[in-house]
C-alpha positions as CSV (number, residue, x, y, z in Angstrom):
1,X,88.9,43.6,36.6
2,X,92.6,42.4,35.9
3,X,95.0,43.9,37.8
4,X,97.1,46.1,35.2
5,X,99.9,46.8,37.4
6,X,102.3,45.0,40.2
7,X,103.5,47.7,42.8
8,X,107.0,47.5,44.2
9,X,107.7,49.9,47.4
10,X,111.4,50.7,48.0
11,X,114.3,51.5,45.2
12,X,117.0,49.7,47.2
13,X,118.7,47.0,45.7
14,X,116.0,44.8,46.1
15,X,113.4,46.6,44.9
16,X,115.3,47.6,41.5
17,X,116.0,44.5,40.5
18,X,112.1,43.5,41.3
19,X,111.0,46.6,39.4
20,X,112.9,45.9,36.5
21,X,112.5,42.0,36.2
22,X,108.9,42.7,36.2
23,X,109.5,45.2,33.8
24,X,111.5,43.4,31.6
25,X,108.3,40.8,31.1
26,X,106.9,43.6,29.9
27,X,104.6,44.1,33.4
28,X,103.5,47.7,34.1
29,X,105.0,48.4,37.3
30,X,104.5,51.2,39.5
31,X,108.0,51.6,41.9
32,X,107.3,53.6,45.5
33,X,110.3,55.6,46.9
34,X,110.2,57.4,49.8
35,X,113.8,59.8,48.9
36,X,114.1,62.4,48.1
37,X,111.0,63.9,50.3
38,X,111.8,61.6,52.9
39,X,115.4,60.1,54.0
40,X,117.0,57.6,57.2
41,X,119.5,58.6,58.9
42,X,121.6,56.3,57.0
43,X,120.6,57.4,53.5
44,X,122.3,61.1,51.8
45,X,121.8,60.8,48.1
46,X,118.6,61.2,45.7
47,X,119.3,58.8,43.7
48,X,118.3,55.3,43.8
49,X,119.9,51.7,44.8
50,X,122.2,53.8,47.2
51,X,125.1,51.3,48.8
52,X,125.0,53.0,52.4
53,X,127.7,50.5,54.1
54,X,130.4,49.8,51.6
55,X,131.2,49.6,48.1
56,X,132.1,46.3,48.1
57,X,130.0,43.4,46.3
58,X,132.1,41.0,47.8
59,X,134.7,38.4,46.1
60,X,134.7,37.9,42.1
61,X,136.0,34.2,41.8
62,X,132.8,32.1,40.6
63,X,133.9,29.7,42.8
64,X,133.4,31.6,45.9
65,X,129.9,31.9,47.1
66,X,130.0,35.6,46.4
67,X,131.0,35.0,43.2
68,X,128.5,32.2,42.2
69,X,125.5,34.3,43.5
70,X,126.9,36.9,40.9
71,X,126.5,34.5,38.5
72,X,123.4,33.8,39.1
73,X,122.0,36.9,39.2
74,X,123.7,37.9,35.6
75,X,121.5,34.4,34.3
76,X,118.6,35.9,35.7
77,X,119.3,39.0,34.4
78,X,120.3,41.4,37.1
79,X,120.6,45.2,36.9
80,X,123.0,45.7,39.2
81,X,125.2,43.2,37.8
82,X,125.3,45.8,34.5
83,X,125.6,48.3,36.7
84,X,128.7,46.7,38.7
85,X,130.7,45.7,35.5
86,X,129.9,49.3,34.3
87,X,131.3,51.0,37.1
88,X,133.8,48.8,39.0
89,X,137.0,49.9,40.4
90,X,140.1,47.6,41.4
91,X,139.4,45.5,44.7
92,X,142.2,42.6,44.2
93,X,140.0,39.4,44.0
94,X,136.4,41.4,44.8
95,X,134.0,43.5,42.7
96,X,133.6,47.2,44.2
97,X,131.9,50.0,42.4
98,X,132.4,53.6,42.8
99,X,128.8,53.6,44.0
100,X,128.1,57.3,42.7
101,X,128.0,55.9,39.0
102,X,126.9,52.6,39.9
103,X,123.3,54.3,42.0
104,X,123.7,56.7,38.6
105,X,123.7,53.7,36.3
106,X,120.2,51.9,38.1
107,X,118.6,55.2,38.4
108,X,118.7,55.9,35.1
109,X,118.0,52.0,34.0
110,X,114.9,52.0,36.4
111,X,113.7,55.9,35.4
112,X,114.0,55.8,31.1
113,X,111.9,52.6,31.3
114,X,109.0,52.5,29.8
115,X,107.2,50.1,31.9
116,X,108.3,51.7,35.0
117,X,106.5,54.1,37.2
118,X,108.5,56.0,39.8
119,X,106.7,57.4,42.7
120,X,108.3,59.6,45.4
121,X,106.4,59.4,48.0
122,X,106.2,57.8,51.6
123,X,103.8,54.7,51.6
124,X,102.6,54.6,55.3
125,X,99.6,51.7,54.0
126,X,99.7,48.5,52.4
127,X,96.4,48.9,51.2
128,X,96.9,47.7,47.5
129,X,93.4,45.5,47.8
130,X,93.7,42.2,45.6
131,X,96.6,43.5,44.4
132,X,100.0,42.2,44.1
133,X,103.0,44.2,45.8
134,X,106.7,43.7,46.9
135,X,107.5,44.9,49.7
136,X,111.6,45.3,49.4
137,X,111.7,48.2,52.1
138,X,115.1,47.2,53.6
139,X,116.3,47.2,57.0
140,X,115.8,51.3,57.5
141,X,112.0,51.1,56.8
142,X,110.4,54.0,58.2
143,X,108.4,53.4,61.4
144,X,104.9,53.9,60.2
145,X,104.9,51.0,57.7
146,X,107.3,49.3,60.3
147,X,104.1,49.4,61.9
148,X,101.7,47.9,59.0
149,X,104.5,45.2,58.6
150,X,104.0,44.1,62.2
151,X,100.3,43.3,61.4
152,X,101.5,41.5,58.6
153,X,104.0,39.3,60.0
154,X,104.0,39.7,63.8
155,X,106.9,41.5,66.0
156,X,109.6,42.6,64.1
157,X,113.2,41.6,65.0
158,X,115.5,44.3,65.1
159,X,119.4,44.6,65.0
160,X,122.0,47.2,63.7
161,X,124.1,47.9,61.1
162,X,127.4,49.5,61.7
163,X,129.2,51.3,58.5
164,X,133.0,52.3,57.7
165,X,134.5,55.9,58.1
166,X,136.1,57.3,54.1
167,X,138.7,59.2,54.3
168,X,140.3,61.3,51.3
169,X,144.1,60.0,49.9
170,X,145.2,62.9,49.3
171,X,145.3,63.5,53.3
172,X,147.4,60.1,54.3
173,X,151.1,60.3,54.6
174,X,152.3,57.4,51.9
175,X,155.8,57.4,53.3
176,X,154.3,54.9,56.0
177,X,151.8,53.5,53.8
178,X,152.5,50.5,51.2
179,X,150.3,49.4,48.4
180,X,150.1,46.0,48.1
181,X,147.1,43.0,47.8
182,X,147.4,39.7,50.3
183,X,149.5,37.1,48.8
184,X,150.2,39.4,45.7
185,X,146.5,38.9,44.4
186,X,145.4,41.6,42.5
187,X,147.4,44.8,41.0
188,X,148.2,45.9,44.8
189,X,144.8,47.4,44.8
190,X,144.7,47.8,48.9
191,X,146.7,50.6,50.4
192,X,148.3,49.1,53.5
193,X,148.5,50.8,56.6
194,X,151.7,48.7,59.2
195,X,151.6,48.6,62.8
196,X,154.6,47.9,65.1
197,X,154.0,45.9,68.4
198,X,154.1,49.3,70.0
199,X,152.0,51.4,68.1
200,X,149.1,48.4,68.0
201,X,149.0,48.5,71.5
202,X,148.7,52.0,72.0
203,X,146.0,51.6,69.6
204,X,144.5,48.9,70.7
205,X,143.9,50.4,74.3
206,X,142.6,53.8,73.0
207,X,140.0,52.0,70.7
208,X,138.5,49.8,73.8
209,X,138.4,53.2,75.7
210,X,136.7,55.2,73.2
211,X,133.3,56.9,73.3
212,X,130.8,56.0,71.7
213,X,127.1,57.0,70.6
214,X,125.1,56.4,73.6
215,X,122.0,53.9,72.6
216,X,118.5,54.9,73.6
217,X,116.8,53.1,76.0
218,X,114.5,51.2,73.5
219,X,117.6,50.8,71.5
220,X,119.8,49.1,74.2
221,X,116.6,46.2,74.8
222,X,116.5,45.4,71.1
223,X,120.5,46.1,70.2
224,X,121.7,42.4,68.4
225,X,124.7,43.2,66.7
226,X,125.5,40.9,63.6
227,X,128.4,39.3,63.3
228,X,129.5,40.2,60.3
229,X,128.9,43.6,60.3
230,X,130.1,44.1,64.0
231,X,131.7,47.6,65.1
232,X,135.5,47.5,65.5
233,X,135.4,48.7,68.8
234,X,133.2,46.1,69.7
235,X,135.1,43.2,68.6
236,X,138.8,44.8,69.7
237,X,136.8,44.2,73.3
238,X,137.1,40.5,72.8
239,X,140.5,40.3,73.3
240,X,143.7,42.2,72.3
241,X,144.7,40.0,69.3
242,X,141.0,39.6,67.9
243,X,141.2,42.5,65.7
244,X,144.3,41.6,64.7
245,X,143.4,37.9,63.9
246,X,140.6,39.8,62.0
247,X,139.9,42.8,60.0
248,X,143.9,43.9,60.7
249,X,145.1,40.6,60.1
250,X,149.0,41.3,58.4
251,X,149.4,37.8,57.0
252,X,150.5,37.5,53.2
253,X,151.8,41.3,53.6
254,X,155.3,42.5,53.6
255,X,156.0,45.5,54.9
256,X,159.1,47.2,51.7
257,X,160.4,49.0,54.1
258,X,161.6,46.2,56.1
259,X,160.7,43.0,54.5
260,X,158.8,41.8,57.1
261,X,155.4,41.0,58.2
262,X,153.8,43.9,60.3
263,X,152.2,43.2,63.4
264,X,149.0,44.2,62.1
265,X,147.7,46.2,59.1
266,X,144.6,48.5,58.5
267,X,143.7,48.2,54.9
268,X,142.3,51.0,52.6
269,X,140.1,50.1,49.9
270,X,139.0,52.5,46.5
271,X,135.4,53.9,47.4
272,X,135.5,55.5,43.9
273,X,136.7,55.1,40.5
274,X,139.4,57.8,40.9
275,X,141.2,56.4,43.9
276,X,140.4,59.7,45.8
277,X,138.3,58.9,48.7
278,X,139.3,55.2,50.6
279,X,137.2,53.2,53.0
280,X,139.1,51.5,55.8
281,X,138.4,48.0,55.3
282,X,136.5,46.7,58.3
283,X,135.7,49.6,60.3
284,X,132.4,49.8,61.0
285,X,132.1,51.6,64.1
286,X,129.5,53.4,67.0
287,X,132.3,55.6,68.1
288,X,131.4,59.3,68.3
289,X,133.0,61.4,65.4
290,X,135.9,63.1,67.4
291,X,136.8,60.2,68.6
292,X,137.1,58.7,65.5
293,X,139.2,60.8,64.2
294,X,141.4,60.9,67.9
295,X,141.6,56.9,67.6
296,X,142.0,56.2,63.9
297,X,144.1,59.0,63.1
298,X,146.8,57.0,65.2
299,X,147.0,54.5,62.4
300,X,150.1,54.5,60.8
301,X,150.3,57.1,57.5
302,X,146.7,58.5,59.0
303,X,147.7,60.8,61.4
304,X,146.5,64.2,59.2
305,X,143.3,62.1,57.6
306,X,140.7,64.3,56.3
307,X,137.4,61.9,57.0
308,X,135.3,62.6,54.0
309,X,132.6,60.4,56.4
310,X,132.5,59.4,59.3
311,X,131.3,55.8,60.4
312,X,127.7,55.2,61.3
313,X,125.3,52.7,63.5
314,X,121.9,52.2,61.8
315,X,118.8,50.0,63.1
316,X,118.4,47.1,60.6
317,X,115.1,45.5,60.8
318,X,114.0,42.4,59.3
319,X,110.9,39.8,59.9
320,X,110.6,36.2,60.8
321,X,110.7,34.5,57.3
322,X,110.4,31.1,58.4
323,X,107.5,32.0,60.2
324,X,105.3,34.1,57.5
325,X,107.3,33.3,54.1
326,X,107.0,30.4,51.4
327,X,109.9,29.6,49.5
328,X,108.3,31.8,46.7
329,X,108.9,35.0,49.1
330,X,104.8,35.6,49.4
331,X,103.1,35.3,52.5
332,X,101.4,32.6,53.6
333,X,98.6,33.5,54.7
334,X,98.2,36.4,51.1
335,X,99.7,34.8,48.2
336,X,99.7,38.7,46.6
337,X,101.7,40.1,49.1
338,X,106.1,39.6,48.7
339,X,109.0,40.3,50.4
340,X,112.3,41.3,48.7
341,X,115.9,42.3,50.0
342,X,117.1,42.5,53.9
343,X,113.9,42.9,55.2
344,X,113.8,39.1,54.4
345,X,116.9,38.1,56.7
346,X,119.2,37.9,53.5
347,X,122.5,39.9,54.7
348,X,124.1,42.2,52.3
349,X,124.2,44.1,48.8
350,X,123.9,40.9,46.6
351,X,122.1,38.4,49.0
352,X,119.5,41.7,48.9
353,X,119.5,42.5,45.3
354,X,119.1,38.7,44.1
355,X,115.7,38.0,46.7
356,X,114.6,41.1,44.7
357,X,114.9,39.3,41.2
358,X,113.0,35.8,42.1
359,X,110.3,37.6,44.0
360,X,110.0,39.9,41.2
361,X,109.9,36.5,38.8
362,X,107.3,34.9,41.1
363,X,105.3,38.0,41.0
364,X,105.5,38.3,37.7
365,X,104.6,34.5,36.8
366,X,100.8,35.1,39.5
367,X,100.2,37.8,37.2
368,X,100.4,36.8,34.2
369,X,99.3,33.0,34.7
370,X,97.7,33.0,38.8
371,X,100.7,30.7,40.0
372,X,103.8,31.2,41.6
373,X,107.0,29.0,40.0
374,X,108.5,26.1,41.6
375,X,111.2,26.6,44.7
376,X,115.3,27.1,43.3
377,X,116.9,24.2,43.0
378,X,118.4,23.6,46.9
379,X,121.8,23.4,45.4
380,X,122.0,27.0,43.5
381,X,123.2,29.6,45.8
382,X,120.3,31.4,45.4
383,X,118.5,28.9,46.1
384,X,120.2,27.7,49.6
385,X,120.1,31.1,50.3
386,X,116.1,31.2,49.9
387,X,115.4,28.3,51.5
388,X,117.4,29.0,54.8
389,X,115.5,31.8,55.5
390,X,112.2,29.8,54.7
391,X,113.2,26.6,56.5
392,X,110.4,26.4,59.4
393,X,113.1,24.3,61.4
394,X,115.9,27.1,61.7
395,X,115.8,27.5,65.6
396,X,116.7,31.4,66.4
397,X,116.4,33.3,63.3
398,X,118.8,35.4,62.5
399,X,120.2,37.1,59.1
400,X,121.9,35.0,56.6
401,X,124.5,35.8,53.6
402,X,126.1,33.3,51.0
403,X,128.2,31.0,52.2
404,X,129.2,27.3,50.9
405,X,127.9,26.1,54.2
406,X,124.4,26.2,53.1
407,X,124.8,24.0,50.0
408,X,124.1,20.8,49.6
409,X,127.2,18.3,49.6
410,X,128.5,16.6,46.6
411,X,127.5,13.2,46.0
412,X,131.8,12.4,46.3
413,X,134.2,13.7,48.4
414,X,136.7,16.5,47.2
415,X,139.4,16.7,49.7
416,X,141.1,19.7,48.0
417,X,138.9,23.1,48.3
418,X,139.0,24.7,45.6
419,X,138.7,21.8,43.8
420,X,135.5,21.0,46.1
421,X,134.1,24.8,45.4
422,X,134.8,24.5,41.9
423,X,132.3,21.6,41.7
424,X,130.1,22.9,43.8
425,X,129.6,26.4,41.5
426,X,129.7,23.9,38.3
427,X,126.7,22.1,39.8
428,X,124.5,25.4,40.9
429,X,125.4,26.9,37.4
430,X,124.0,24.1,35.6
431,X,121.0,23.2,38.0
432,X,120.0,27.3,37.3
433,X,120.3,26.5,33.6
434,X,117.9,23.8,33.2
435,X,115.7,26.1,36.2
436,X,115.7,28.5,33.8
437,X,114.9,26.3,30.7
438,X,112.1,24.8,32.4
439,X,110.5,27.6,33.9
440,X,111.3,31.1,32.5
């Protein structure tokens, strides 16, 4: 008997956009969701496609990798792009969503279709015999089909995911604050917090000798922490001028008050539409919450913040895609079985969310004609992205987002960057195209 369905379990990013690309081809899909009976530690609302880190979707410019992975996605026609351009909010030269309406927007995308099946309910089995699934269960899937995943695919690698504190505006003291974007790009959309040499240092030392969550013991043996989501605390320990060479990095900002460049600057970013709540731009941090607010209330302008949340470490688990994945996302050794999102090794919202739409439209293609499709071109972002994470040869596995660095070069050399970048999103955009022409 013919399958009738495809089954998708998780209603992350990932596993939206599979459930509804699958949907869209008119498929019958039935979508497994563990929330709202069941929730991580990391997860707080019902609702579905829930950003747990930030709000950000990273930069807009089609040129940037970010943005060309965007792109993409919109030509393959991605939910949470609609939801994104539905419910952005100003973030200079990057897309960020006031991720209330933008979970809203998916949930109710994913719930009013008609070809869409919700289930809440904990899937602890991947018993769907002969049957085709996506597994898109993210990097907070719960431990007992952590455990069925391991059979699958062998040990697990594990790491963890650090998230920013929010804090309310109404609570910051604006008469040391300024509101201004690097180099005057965008409509001053960051809210700029200035250090002196004096009050960085005092800083400085009182961040390196916080305290933070103490790890357990099975915890500390598998603890990687990613590079780019690494605590601040962590990375302050480098070295006194790391942080502010990085995430409070005051160059193409001028302080109004004195016309010069700070010694360092802690940014505040919308988190909603409203401009209410504000997420301190590269914060993620392990510290415990009082000291969190002890340490980061001596921030300039933040001395009386209210923290509408406090910052958060999360275990992030993913599996060795080079190992057990084809290019297609299925596994080698069971064509019917697929993985979707950061589970994968993709790292972050839209690196998640676009793995979920060409699983989904390999899927969807074995179901309704008993093949996968052919690999992305190697020179779409999408496609780089795919076939890093596939590429037998990558020594060391590890999690990988969109970056220029994993496209092909251009057959000539463009000195200039942006000039360089420019040709390089021209030439994905149009090898996606004719993808698309030939084989959707």
């Amino acid at each position: 008997m013919k399958q009738k369905s495809v089954n998708v379990i998780g209603a992350g990013l990932a596993g939206c956009e599979a459930a509804w690309t699958l949907a869209q081809k008119g498929i019958k899909v039935n979508l497994y969701e563990m929330k709202p009976k069941k929730k991580s530690p990391a997860h707080h609302s019902d609702m579905l496609c829930e950003l747990v880190c930030s709000n950000s979707l990273k930069a807009a410019r089609i040129e940037s990798a970010a943005g060309l992975l965007k792109e993409e996605m919109r030509r393959l026609g991605s939910v949470t792009m609609m939801a994104a351009a539905e419910t952005s909010v100003s973030a200079g030269g990057a897309l960020a969503v006031d991720r209330e309406l933008f979970s809203s927007y998916v949930t109710e995308k994913i719930t009013n279709h008609p070809n869409i099946n919700l289930i809440s309910d904990e899937v602890k089995e991947i018993n769907f015999t002969d049957e085709i699934v996506i597994i898109a269960t993210g990097p907070l899937t719960s431990d007992a089909l952590a455990e069925k995943i391991k059979e699958l695919c062998g040990d697990a690698l594990s790491f963890y995911d650090a998230a920013a504190p929010i804090v309310s505006r109404e609570s910051l003291n604006m008469s040391k604050i300024f509101a201004a974007s690097r180099y005057g790009r965008g409509e001053d959309d960051y809210l700029n917090c200035p250090f002196n040499k004096e009050e960085y240092t005092d800083f400085y030392n009182a961040l390196i000798s916080a305290e933070s969550v103490e790890l357990k013991e099975f915890e500390k043996s598998a603890l990687t922490v990613y590079e780019g989501c690494m605590p601040i605390e962590i990375m302050a320990k480098r070295g006194e001028d790391t942080i502010r060479f990085g995430p409070l990095k005051p160059v193409g900002l001028r302080d109004p008050k004195t016309d010069k460049r700070p010694w360092a600057v802690v940014q505040l970013r919308k988190e909603n539409a409203e401009g209410t709540l504000l997420n301190i731009v590269g914060f993620q941090t392990n510290l415990k919450f009082p000291e969190q607010k002890r340490v980061f209330s001596m921030i300039p302008g933040m001395e009386n913040a209210e923290f509408i949340r406090y910052g958060v470490m999360h275990r992030n688990t993913f599996i060795n895609s080079p190992k057990v994945l084809t290019p297609q996302l299925n596994l080698k050794n069971n064509k019917n079985i697929f993985f979707a999102g950061q589970i994968t090794g993709v790292e972050g919202y839209i690196e998640s969310a676009a793995s979920g739409i060409f699983a989904a439209l390999n899927a969807a293609n074995l179901f309704l004609k008993g093949r996968v499709l052919s690999s992305l071109p190697e020179d779409t972002m999408l496609g780089a992205l795919i076939g890093y994470i596939t590429n037998e040869n990558v020594v060391d596995f590890q999690p990988m987002g969109s970056n220029m660095g994993i496209l092909p070069s251009l057959d000539v050399h463009i000195k200039s960057k942006q000039e360089r970048y420019s040709a390089l999103s021209a030439r994905a955009l149009n090898s996606l195209d004719c993808y698309i022409k030939s084989n959707l």
